[in-house]
N, CA, C and O atoms as a Tripos MOL2 file, in Angstrom:
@<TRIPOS>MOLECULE
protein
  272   271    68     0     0
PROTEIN
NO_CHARGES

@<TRIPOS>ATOM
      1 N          -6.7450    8.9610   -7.6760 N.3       1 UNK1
      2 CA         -7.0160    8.0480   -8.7600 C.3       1 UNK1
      3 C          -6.7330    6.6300   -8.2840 C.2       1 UNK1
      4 O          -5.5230    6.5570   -8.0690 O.2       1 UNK1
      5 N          -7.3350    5.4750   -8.0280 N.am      2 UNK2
      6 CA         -7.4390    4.3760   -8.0830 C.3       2 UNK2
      7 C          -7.0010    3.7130   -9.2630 C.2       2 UNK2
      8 O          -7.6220    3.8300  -10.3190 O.2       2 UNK2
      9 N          -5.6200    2.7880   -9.1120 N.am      3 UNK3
     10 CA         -5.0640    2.0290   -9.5940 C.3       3 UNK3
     11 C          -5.1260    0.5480   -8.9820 C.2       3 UNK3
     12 O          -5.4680    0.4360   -7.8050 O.2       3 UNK3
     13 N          -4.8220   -0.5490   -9.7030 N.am      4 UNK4
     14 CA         -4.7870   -1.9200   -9.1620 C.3       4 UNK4
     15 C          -2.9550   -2.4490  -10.1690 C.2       4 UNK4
     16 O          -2.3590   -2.4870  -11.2460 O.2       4 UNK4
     17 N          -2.9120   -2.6940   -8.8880 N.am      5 UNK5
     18 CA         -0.9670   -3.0140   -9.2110 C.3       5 UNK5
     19 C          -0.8600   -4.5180   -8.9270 C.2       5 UNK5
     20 O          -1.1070   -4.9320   -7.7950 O.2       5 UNK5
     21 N          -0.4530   -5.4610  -10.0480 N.am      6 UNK6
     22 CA         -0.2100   -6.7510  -10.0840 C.3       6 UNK6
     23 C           1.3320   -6.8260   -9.9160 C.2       6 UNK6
     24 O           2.0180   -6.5430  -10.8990 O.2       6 UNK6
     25 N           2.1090   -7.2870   -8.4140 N.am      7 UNK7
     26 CA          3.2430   -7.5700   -8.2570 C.3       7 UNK7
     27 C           3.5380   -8.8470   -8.3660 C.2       7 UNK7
     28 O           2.7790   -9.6910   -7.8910 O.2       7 UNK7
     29 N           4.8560   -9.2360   -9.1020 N.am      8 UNK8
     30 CA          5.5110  -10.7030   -8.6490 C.3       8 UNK8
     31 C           5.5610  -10.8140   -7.1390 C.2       8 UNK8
     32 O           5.6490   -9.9240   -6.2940 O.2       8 UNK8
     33 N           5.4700  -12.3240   -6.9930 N.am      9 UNK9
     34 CA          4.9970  -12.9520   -5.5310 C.3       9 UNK9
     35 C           6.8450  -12.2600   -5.2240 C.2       9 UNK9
     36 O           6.9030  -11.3670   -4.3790 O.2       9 UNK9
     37 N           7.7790  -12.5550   -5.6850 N.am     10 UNK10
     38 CA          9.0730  -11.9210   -5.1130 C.3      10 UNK10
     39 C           8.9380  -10.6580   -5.2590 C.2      10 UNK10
     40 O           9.0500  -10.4260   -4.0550 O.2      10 UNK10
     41 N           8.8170   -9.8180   -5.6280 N.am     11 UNK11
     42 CA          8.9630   -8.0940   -5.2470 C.3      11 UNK11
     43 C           7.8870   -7.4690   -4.2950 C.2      11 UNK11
     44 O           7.8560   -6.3570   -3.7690 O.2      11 UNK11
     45 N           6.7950   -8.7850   -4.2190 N.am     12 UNK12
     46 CA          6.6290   -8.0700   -3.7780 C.3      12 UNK12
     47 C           6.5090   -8.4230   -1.9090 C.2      12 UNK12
     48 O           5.9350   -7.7200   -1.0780 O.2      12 UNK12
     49 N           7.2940   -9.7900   -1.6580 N.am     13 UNK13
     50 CA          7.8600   -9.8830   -0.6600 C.3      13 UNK13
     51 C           8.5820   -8.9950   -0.4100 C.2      13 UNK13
     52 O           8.3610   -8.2620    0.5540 O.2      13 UNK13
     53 N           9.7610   -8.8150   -1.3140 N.am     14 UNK14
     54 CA         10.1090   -7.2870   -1.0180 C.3      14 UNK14
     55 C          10.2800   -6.3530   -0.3920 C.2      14 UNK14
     56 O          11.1410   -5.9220    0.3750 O.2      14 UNK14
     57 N           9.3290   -6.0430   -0.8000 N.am     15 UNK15
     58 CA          8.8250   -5.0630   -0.5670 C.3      15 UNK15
     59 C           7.9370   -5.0980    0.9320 C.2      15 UNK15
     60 O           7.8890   -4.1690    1.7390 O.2      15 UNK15
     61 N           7.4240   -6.1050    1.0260 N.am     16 UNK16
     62 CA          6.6480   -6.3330    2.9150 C.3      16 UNK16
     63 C           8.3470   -6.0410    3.4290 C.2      16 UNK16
     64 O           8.4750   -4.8760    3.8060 O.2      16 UNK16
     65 N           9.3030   -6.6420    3.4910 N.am     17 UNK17
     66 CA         10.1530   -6.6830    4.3950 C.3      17 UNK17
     67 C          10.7040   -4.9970    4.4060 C.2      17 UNK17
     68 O          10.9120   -4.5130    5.5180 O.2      17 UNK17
     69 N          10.9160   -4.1910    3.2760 N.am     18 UNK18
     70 CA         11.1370   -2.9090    3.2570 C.3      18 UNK18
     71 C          10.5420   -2.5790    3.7150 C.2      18 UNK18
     72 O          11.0830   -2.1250    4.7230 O.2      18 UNK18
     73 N           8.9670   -2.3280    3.7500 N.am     19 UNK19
     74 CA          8.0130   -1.4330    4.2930 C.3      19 UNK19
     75 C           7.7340   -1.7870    6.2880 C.2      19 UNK19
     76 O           7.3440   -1.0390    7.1840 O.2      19 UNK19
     77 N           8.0420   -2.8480    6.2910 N.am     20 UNK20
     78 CA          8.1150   -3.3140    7.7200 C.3      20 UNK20
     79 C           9.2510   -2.7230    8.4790 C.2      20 UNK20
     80 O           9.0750   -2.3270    9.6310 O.2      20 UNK20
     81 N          10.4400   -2.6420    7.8730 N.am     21 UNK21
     82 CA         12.2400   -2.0870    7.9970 C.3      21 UNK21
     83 C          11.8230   -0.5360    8.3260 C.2      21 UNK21
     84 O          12.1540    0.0240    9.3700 O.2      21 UNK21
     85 N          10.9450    0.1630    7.1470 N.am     22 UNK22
     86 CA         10.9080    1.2230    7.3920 C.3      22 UNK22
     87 C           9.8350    1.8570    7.6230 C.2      22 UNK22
     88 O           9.5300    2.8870    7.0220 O.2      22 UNK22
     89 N           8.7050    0.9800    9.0790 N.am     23 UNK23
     90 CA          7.2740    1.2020    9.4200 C.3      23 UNK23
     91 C           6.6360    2.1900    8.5020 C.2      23 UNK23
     92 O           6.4000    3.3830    8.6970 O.2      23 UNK23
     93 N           6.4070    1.4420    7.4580 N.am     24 UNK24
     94 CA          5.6460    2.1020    6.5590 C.3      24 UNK24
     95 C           4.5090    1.5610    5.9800 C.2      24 UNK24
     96 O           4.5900    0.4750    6.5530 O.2      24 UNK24
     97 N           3.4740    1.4540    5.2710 N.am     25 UNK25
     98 CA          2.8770    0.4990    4.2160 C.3      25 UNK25
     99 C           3.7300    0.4710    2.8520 C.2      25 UNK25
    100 O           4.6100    1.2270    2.4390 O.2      25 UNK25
    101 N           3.1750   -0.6150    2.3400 N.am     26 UNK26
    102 CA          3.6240   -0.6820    0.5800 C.3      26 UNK26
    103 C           3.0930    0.2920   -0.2440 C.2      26 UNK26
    104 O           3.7270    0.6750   -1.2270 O.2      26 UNK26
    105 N           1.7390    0.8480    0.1040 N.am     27 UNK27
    106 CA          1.4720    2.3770   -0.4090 C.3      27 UNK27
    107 C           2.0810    3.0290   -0.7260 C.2      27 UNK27
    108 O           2.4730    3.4180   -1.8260 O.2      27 UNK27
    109 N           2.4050    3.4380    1.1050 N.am     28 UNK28
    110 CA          3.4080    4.5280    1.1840 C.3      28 UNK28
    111 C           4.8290    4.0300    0.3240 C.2      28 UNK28
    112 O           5.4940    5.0270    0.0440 O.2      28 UNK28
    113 N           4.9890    3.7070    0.2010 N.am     29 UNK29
    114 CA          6.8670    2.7540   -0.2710 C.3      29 UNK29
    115 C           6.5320    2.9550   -1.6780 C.2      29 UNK29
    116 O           7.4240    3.4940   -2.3330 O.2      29 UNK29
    117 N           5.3600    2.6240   -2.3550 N.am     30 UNK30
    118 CA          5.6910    3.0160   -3.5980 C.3      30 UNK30
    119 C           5.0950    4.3590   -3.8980 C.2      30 UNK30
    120 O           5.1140    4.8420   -5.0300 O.2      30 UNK30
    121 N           4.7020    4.7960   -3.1240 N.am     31 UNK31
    122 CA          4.3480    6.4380   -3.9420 C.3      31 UNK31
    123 C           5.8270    6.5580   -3.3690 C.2      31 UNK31
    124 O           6.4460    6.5550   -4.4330 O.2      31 UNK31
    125 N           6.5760    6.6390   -2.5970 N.am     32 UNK32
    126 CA          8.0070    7.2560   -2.5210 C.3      32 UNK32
    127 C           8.7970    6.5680   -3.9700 C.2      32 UNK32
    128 O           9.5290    7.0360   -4.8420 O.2      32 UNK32
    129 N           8.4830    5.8440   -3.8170 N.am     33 UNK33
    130 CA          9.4190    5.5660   -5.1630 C.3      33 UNK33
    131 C           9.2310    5.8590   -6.3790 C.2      33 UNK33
    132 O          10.0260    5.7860   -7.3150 O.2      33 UNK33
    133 N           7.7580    6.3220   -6.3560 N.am     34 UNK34
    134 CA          6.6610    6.7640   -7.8110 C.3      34 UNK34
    135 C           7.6380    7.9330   -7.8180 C.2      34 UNK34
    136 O           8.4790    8.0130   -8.7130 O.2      34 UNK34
    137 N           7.5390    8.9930   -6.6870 N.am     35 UNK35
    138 CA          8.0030   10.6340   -6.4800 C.3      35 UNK35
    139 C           9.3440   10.3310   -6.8950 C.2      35 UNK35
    140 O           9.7570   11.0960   -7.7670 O.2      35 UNK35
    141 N          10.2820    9.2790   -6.4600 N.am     36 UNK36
    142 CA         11.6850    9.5260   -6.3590 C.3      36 UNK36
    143 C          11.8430    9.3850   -8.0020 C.2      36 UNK36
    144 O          12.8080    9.9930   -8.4650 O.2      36 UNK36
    145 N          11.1130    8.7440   -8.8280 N.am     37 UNK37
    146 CA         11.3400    8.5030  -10.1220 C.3      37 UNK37
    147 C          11.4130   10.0960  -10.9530 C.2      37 UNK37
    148 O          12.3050   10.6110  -11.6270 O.2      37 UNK37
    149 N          10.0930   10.5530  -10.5640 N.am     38 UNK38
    150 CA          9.7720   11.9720  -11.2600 C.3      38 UNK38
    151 C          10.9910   12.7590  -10.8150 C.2      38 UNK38
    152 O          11.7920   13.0480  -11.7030 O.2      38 UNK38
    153 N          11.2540   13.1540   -9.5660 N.am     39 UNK39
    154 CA         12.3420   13.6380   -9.1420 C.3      39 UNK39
    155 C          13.3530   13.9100   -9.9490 C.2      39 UNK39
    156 O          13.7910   14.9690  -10.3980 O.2      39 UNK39
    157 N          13.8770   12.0220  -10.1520 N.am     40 UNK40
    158 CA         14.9940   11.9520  -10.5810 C.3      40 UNK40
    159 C          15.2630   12.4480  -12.3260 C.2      40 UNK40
    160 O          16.2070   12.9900  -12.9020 O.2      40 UNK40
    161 N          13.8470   11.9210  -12.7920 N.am     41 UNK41
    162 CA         13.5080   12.8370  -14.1700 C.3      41 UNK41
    163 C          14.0750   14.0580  -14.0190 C.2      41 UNK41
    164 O          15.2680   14.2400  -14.2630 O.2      41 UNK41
    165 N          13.2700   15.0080  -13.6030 N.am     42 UNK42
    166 CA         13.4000   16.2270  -13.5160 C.3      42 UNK42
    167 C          14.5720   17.1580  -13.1530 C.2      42 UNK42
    168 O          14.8000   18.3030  -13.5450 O.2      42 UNK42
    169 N          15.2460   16.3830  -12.3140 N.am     43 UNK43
    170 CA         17.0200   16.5120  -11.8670 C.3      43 UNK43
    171 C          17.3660   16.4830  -13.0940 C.2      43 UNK43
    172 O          17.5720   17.5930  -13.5840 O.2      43 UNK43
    173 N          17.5520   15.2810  -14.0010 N.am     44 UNK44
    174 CA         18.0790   15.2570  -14.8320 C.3      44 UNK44
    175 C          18.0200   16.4500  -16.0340 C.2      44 UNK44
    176 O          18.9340   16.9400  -16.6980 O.2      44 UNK44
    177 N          16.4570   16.7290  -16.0340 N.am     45 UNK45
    178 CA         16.3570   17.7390  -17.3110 C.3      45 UNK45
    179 C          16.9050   18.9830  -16.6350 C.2      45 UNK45
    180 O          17.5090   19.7420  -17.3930 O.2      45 UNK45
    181 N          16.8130   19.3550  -15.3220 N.am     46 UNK46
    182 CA         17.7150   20.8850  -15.0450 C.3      46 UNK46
    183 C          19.4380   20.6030  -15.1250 C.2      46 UNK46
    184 O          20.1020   21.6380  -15.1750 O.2      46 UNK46
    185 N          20.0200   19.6200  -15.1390 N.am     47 UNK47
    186 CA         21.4170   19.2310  -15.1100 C.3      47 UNK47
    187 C          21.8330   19.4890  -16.8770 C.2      47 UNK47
    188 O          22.8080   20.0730  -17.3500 O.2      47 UNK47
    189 N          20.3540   18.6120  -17.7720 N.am     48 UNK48
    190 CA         21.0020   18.8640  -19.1720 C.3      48 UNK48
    191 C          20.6560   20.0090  -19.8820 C.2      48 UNK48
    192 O          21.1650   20.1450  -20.9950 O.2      48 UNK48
    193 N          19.4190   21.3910  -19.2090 N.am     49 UNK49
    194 CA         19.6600   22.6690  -19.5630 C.3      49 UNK49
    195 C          20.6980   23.0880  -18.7910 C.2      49 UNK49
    196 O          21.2490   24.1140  -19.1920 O.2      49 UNK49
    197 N          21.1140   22.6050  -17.8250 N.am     50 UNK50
    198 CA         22.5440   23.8770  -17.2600 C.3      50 UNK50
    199 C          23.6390   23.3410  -18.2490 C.2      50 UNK50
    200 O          24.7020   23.9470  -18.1180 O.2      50 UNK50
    201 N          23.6440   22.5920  -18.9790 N.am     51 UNK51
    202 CA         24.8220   22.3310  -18.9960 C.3      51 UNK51
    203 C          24.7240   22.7850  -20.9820 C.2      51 UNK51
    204 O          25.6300   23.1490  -21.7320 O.2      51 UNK51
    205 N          23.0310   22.5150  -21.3030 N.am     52 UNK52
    206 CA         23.2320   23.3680  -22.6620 C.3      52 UNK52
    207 C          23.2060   24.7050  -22.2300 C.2      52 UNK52
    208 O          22.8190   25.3800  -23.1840 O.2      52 UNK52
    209 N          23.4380   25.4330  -21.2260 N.am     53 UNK53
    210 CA         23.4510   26.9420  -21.2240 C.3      53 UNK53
    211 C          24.7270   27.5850  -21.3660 C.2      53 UNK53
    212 O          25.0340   28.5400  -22.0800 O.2      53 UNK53
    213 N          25.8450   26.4920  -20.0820 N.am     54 UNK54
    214 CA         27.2310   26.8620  -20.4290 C.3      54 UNK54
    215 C          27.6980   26.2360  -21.7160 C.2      54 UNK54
    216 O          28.7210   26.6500  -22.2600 O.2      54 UNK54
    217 N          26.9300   25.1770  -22.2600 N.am     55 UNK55
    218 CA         27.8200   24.9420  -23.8700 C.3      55 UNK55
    219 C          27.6660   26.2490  -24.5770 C.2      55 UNK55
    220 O          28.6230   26.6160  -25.2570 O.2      55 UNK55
    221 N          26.5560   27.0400  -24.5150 N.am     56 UNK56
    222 CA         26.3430   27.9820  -25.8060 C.3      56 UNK56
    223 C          26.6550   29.2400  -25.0700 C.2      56 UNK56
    224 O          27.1070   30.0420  -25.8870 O.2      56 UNK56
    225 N          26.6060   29.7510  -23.8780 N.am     57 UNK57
    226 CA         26.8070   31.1210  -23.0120 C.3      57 UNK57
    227 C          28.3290   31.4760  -23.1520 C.2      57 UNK57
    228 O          28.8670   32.5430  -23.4500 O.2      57 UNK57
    229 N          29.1400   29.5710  -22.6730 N.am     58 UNK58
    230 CA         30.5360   29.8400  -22.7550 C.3      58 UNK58
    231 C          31.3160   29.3080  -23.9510 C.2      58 UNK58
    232 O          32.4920   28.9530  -23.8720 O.2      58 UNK58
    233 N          30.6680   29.2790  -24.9350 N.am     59 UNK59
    234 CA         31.4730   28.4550  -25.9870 C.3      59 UNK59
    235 C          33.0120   28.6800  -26.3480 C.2      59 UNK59
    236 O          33.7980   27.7780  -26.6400 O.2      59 UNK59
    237 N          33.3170   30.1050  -26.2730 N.am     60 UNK60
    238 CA         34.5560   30.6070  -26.6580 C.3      60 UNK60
    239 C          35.8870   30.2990  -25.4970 C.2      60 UNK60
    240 O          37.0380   29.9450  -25.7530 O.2      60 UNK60
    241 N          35.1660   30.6140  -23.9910 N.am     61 UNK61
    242 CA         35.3130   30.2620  -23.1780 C.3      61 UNK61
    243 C          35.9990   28.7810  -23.0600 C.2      61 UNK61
    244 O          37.0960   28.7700  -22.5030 O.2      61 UNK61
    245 N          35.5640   27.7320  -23.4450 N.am     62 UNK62
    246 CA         35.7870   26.8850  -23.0700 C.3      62 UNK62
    247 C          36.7540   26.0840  -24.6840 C.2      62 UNK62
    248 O          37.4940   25.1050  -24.5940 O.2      62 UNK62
    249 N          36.4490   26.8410  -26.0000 N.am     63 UNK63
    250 CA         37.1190   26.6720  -27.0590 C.3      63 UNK63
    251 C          38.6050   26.9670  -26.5310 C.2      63 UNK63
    252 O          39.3570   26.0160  -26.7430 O.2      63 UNK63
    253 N          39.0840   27.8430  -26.0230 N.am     64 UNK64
    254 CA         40.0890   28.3810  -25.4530 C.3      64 UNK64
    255 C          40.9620   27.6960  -24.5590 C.2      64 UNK64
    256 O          42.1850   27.5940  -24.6510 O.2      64 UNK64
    257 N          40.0930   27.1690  -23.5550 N.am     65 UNK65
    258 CA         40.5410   26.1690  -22.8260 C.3      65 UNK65
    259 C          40.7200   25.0450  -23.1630 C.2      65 UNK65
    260 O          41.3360   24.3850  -22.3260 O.2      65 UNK65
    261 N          40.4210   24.4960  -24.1120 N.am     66 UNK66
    262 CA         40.6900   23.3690  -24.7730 C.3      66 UNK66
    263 C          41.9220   23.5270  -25.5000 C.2      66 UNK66
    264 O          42.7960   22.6600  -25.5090 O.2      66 UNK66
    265 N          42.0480   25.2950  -26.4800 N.am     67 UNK67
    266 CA         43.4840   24.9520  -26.6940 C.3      67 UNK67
    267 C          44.5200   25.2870  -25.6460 C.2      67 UNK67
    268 O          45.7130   25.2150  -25.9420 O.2      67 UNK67
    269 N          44.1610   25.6210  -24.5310 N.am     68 UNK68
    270 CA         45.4470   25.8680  -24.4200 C.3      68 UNK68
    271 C          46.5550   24.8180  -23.1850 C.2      68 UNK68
    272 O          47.7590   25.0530  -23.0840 O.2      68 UNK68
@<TRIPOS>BOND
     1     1     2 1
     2     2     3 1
     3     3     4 2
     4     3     5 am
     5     5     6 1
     6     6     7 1
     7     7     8 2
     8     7     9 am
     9     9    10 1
    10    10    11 1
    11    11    12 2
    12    11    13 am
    13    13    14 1
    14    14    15 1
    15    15    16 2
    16    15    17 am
    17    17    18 1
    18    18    19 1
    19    19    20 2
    20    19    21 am
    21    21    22 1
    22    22    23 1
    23    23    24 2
    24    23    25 am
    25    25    26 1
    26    26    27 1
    27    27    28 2
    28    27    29 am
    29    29    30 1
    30    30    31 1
    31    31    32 2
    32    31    33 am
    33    33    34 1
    34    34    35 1
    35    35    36 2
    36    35    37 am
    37    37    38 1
    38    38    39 1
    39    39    40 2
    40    39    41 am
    41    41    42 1
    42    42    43 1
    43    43    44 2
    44    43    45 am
    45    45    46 1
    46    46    47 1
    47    47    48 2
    48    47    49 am
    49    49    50 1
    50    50    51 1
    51    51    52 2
    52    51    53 am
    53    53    54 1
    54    54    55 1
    55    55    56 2
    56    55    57 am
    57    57    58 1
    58    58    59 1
    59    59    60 2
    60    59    61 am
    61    61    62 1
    62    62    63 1
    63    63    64 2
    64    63    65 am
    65    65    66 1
    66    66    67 1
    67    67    68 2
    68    67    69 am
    69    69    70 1
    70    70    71 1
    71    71    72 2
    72    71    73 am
    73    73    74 1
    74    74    75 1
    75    75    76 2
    76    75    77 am
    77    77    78 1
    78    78    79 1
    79    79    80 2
    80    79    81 am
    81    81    82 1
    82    82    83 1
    83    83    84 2
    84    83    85 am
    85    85    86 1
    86    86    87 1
    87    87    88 2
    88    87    89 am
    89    89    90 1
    90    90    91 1
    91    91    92 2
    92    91    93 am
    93    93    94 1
    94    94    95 1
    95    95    96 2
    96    95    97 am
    97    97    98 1
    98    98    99 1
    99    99   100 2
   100    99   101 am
   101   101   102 1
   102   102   103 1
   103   103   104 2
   104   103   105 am
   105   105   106 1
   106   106   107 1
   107   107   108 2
   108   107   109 am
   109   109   110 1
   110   110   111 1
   111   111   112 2
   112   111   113 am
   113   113   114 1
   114   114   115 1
   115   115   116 2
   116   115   117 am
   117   117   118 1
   118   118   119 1
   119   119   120 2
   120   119   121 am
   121   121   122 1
   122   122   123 1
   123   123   124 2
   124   123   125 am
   125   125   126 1
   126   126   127 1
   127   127   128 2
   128   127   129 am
   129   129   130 1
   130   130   131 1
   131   131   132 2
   132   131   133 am
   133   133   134 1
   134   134   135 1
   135   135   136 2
   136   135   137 am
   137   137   138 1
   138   138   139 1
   139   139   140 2
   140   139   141 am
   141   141   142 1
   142   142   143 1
   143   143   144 2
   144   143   145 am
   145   145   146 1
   146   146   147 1
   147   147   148 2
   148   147   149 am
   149   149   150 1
   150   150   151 1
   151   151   152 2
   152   151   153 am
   153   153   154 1
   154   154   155 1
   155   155   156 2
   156   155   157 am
   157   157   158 1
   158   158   159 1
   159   159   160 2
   160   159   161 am
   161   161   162 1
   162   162   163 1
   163   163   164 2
   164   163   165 am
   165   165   166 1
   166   166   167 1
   167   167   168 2
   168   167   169 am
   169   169   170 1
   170   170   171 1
   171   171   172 2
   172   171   173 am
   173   173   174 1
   174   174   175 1
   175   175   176 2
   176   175   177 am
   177   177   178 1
   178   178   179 1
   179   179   180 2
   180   179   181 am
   181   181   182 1
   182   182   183 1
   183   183   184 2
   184   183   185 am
   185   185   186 1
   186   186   187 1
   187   187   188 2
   188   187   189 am
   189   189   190 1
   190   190   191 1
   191   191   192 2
   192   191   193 am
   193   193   194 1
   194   194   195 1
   195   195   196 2
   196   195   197 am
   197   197   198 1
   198   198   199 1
   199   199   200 2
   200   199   201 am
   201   201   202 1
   202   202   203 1
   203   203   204 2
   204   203   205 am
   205   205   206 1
   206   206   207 1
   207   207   208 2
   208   207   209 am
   209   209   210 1
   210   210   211 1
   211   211   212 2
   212   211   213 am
   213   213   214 1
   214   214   215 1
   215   215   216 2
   216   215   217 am
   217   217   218 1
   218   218   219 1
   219   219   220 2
   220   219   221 am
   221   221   222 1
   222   222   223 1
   223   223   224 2
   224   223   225 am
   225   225   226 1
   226   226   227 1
   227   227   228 2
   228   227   229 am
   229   229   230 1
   230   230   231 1
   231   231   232 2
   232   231   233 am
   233   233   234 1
   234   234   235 1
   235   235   236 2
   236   235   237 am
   237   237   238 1
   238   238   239 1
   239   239   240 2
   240   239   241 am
   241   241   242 1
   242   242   243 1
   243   243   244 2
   244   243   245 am
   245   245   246 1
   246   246   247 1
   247   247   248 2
   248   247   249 am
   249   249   250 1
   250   250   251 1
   251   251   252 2
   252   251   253 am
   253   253   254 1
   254   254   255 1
   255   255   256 2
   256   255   257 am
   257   257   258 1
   258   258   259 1
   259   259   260 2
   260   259   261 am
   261   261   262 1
   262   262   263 1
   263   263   264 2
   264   263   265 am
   265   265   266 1
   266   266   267 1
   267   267   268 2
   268   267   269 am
   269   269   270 1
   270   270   271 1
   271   271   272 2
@<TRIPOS>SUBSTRUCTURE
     1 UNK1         2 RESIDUE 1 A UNK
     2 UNK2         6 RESIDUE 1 A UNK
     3 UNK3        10 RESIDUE 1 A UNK
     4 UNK4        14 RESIDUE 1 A UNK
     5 UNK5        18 RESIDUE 1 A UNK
     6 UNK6        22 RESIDUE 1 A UNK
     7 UNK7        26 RESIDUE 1 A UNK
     8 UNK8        30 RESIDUE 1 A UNK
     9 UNK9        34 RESIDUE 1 A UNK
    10 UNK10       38 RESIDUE 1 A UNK
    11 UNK11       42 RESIDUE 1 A UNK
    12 UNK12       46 RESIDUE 1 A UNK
    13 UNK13       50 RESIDUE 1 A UNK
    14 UNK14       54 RESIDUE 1 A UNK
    15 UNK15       58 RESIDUE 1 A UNK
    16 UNK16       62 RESIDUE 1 A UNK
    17 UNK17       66 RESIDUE 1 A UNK
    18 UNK18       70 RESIDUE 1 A UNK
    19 UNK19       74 RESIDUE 1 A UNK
    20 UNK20       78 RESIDUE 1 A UNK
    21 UNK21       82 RESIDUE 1 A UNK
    22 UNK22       86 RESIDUE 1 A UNK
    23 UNK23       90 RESIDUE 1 A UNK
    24 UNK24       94 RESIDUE 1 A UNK
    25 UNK25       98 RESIDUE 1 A UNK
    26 UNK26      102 RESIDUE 1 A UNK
    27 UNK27      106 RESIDUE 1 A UNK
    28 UNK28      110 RESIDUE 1 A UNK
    29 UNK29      114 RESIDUE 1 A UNK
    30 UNK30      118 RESIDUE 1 A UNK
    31 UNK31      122 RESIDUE 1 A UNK
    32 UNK32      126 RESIDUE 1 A UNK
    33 UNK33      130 RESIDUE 1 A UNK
    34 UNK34      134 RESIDUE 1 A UNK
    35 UNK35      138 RESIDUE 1 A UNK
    36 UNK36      142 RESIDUE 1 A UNK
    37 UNK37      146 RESIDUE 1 A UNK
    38 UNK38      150 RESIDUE 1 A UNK
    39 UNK39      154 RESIDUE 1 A UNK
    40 UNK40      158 RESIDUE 1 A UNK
    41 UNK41      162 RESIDUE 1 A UNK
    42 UNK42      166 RESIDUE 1 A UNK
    43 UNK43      170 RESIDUE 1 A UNK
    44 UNK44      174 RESIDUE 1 A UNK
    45 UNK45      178 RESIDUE 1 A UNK
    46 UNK46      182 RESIDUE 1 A UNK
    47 UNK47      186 RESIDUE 1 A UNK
    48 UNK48      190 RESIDUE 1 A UNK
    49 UNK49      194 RESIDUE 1 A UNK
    50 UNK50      198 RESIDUE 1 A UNK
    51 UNK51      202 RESIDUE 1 A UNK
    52 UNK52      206 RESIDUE 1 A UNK
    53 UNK53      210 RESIDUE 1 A UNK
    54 UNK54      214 RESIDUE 1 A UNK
    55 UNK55      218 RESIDUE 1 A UNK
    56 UNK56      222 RESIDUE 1 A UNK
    57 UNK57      226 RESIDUE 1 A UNK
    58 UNK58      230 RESIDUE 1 A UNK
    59 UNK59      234 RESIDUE 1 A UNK
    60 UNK60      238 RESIDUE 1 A UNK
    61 UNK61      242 RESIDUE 1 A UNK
    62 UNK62      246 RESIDUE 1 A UNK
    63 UNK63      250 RESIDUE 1 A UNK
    64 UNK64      254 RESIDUE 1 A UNK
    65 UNK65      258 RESIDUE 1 A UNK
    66 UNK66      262 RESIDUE 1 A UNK
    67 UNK67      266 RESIDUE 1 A UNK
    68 UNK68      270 RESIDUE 1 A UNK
């Protein structure tokens, strides 16, 4: 899919000096950062079902531990 991306003249200097640092294009540099975004989405939603699984799997479990 063809997109057209309007950067500030500073980011997107930037970004030349990153992509030069890490022989890359600015392409490449922002689809890594496009991916690292989704990623980081998606991390997040398996971190906040694990963690609604032990709220409700261990509830008593952890009621317990709280009192004691």
């Amino acid at each position: 899919m063809a997109m057209t991306l309007r950067i500030p003249e500073e980011l997107d200097r930037q970004l030349e000096e990153i992509a030069a640092a890490e022989h890359v294009s600015k392409h490449t540099l922002l689809l890594q950062a496009a991916q690292q975004i989704v990623d980081r989405r998606e991390r997040r939603a398996q971190i906040a079902g694990a963690v609604d699984f032990v709220l409700s799997h261990d509830a008593v479990l952890l009621e317990r531990l709280a009192d004691a």
